[in-house]
C-alpha positions as CSV (number, residue, x, y, z in Angstrom):
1,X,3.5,-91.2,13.9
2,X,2.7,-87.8,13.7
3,X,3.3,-85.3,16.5
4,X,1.5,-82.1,17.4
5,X,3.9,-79.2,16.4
6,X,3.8,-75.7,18.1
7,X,2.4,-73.7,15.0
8,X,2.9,-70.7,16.9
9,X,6.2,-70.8,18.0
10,X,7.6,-71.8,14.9
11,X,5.9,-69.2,12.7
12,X,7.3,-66.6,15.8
13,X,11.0,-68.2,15.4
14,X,10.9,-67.8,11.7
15,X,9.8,-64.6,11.6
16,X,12.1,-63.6,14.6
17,X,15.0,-64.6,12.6
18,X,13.3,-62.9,9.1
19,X,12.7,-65.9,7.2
20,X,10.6,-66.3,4.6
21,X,8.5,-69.5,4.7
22,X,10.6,-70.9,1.3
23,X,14.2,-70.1,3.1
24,X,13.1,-72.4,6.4
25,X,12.2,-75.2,3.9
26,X,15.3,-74.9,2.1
27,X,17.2,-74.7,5.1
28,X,15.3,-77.8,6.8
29,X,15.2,-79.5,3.4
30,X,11.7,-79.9,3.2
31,X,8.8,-78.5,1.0
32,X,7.4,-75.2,1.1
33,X,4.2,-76.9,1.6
34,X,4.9,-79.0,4.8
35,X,6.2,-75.5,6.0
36,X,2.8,-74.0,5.5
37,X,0.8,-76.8,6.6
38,X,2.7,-77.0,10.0
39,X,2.1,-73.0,10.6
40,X,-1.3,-73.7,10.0
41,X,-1.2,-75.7,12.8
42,X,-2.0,-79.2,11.2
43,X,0.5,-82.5,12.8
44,X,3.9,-83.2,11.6
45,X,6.2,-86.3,10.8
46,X,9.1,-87.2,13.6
47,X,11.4,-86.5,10.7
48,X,10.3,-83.1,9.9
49,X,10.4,-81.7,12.9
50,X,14.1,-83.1,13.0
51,X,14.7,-80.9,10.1
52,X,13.1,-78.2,11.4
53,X,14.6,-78.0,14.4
54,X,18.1,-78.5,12.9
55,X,17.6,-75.3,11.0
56,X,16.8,-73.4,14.3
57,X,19.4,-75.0,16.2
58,X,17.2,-76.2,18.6
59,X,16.1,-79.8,20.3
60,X,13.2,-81.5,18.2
61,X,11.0,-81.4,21.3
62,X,11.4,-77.5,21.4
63,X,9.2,-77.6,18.4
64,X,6.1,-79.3,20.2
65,X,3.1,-79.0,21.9
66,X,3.2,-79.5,25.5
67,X,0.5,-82.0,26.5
68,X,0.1,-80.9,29.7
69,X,0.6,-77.4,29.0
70,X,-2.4,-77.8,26.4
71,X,-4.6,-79.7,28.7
72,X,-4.1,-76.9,31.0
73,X,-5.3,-74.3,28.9
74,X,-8.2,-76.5,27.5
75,X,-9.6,-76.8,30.9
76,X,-9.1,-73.0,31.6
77,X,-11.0,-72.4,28.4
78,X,-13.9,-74.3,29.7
79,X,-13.9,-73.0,33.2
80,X,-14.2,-69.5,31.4
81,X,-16.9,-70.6,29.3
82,X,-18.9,-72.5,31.9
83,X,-18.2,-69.2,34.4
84,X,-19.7,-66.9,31.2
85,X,-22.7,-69.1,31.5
86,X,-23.1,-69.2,34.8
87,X,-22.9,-65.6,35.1
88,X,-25.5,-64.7,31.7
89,X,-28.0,-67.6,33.6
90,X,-27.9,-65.0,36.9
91,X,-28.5,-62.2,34.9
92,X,-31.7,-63.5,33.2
93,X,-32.6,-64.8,36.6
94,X,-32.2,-61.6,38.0
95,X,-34.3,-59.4,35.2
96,X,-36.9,-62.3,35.6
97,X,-36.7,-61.7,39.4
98,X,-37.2,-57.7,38.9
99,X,-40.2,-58.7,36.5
100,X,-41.8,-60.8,39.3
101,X,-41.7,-58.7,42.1
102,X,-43.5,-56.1,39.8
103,X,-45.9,-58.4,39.7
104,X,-46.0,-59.6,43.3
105,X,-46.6,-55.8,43.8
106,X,-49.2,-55.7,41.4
107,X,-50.9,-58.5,43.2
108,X,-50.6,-57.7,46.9
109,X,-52.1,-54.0,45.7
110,X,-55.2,-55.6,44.4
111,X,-55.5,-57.4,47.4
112,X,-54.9,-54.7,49.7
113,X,-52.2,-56.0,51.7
114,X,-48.5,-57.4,50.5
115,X,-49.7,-61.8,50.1
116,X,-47.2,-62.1,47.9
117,X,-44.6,-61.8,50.9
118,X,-43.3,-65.8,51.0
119,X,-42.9,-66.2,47.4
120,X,-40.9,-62.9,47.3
121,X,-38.7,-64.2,50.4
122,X,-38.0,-67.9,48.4
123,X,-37.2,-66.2,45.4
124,X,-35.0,-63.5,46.7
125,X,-33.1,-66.5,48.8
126,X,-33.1,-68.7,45.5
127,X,-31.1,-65.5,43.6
128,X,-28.9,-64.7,46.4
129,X,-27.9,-68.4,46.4
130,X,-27.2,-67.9,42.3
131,X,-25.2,-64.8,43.2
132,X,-23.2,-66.6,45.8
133,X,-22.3,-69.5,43.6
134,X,-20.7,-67.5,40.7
135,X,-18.6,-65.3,43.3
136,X,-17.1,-68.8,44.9
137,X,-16.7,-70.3,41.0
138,X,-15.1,-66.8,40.6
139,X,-12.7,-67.2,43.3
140,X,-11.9,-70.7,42.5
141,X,-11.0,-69.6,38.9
142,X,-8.7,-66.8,39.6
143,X,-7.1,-69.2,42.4
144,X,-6.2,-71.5,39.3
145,X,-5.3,-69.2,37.3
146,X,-2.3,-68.6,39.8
């Protein structure tokens, strides 16, 4: 079974303690290339990540991925990148918004008086709503990020 080493942190220890990617294999007792593979963040046998964390002097579940902790952040990173759309959708709404009440203006001028007054009020209450939804998905976001 192979379990989801913390690339990161063992590149940081290693490089904390001035090892060379060749002196943490010979320490652990396993290849220079299982050393590199793990830093590059692919999975790693029960058995290395013994060795590994015998050579840091450390519990074998030091060495890993926190599943909850990773959910976590995966879930952050989608609530960013569904916020970033939310927010780029309001802005083209709004430039399409500034474009049509040109042309309601345009209209109503030809006509002599402002007919163009309900569409103007639906839209302007449609983009209000579209600015009111990203500021409460804002302030649920920086809530969860507490």
């Amino acid at each position: 079974m192979a379990f989801k080493a913390d690339a990161s942190k063992i590149r940081r220890w290693r490089e904390e303690r001035h090892w060379s990617q060749e002196h943490l294999a010979h320490l652990a007792g396993i290849g220079l290339r299982t050393v590199q593979r793990i830093e590059t963040g692919e999975p790693a046998s029960r058995d290395t990540l013994t060795a590994l964390a015998a050579a840091f002097n450390v519990e074998a579940i030091a060495l890993c991925i926190d599943p909850e902790a990773e959910a976590a952040d995966i879930v952050q990173r989608r609530n960013r990148e569904a916020g970033a759309g939310l927010r780029l959708s309001f802005w083209i709404n709004l430039a399409g918004y500034l474009l049509g009440m040109v042309v309601f203006a345009g209209i109503s001028l030809g006509m002599g008086t402002f007919v163009m007054k309900w569409p103007a009020i639906w839209w302007t209450i449609g983009l209000a709503g579209h600015g009111f939804t990203i500021a409460i998905v804002t302030i649920v976001a920086r809530h969860q990020a507490r």
